[in-house]
Legacy VTK file of the C-alpha trace (Angstrom):
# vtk DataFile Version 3.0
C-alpha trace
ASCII
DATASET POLYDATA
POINTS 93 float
-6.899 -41.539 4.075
-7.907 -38.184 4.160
-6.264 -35.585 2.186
-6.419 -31.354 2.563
-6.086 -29.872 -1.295
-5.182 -26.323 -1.794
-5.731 -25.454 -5.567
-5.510 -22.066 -7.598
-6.935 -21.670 -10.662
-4.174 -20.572 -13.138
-6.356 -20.730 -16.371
-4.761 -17.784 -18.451
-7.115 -14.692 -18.700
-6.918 -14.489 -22.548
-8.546 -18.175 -22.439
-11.478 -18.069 -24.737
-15.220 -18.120 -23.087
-15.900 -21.041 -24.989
-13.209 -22.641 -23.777
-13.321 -21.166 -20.031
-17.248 -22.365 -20.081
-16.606 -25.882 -21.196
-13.531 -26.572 -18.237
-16.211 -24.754 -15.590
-18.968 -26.761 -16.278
-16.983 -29.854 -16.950
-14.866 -29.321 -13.756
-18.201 -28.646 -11.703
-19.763 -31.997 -13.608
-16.662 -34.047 -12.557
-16.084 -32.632 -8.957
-20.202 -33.707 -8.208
-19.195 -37.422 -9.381
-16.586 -37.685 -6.771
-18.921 -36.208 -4.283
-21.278 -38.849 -5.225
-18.210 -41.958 -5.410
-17.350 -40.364 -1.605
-14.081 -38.995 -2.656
-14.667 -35.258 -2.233
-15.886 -34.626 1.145
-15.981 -31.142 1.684
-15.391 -27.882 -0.576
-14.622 -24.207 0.763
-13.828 -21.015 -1.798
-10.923 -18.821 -0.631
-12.167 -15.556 -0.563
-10.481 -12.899 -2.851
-8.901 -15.729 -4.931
-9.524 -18.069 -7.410
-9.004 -20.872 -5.561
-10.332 -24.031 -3.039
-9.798 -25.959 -0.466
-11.395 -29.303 -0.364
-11.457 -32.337 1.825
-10.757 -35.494 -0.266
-10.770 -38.619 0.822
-8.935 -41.776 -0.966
-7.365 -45.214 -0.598
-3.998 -43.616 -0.787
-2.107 -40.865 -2.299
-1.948 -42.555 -6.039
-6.053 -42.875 -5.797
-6.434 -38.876 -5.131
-3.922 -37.871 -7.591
-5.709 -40.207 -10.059
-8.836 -38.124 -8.494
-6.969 -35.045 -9.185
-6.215 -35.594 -12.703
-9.391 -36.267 -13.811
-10.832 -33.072 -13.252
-11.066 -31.029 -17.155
-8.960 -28.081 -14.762
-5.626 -29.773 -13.406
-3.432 -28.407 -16.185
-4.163 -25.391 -14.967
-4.260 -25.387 -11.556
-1.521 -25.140 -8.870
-2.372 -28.186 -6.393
-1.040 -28.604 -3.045
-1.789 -31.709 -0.537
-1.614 -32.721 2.574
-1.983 -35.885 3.851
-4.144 -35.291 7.354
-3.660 -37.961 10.173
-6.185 -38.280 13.415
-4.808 -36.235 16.383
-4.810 -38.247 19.846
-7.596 -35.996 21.133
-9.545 -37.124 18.405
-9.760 -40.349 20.030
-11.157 -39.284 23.607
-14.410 -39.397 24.545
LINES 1 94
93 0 1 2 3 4 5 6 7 8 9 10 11 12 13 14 15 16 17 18 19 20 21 22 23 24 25 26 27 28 29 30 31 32 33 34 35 36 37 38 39 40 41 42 43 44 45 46 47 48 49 50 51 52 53 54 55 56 57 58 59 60 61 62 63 64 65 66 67 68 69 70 71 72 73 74 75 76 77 78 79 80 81 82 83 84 85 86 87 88 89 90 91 92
């Protein structure tokens, strides 16, 4: 199944840079293995936001939120998913 996810980073702005460093560079070490396991597909940066929009894709909705919470950010993100079905048209040739 694929899956649209909306996040927003909420990580507090008093967060430490130690801290803030170590969740960036573990989230962007984490979010390269699920490229690499096929489960992250795509990956866009709202502009003027702290947030992204990815393409996921996953055996069903208990695999991607299993995806989900293994990235170092989830605490601290607000996550929003939708589950995408094909379109008809897609179909046509």
């Amino acid at each position: 199944m694929e899956f649209l996810v909306r996040t927003e980073n909420l990580l507090p702005n008093d967060t430490p840079d130690e801290v803030r460093n170590r969740l960036k560079s573990g989230e962007r070490e984490r979010a390269m293995e699920l490229r690499a396991e096929g489960v992250l597909k795509r990956l866009w940066r709202v502009p003027g936001r702290n947030a992204t929009i990815g393409l996921y894709e996953a055996a069903d909705s208990a695999a991607l939120h299993d995806a989900l919470v293994s990235l170092p950010m989830w605490k601290y993100m607000d996550i929003t998913v939708e589950a995408l079905a094909a379109h008809p048209q897609e179909n046509q040739q």
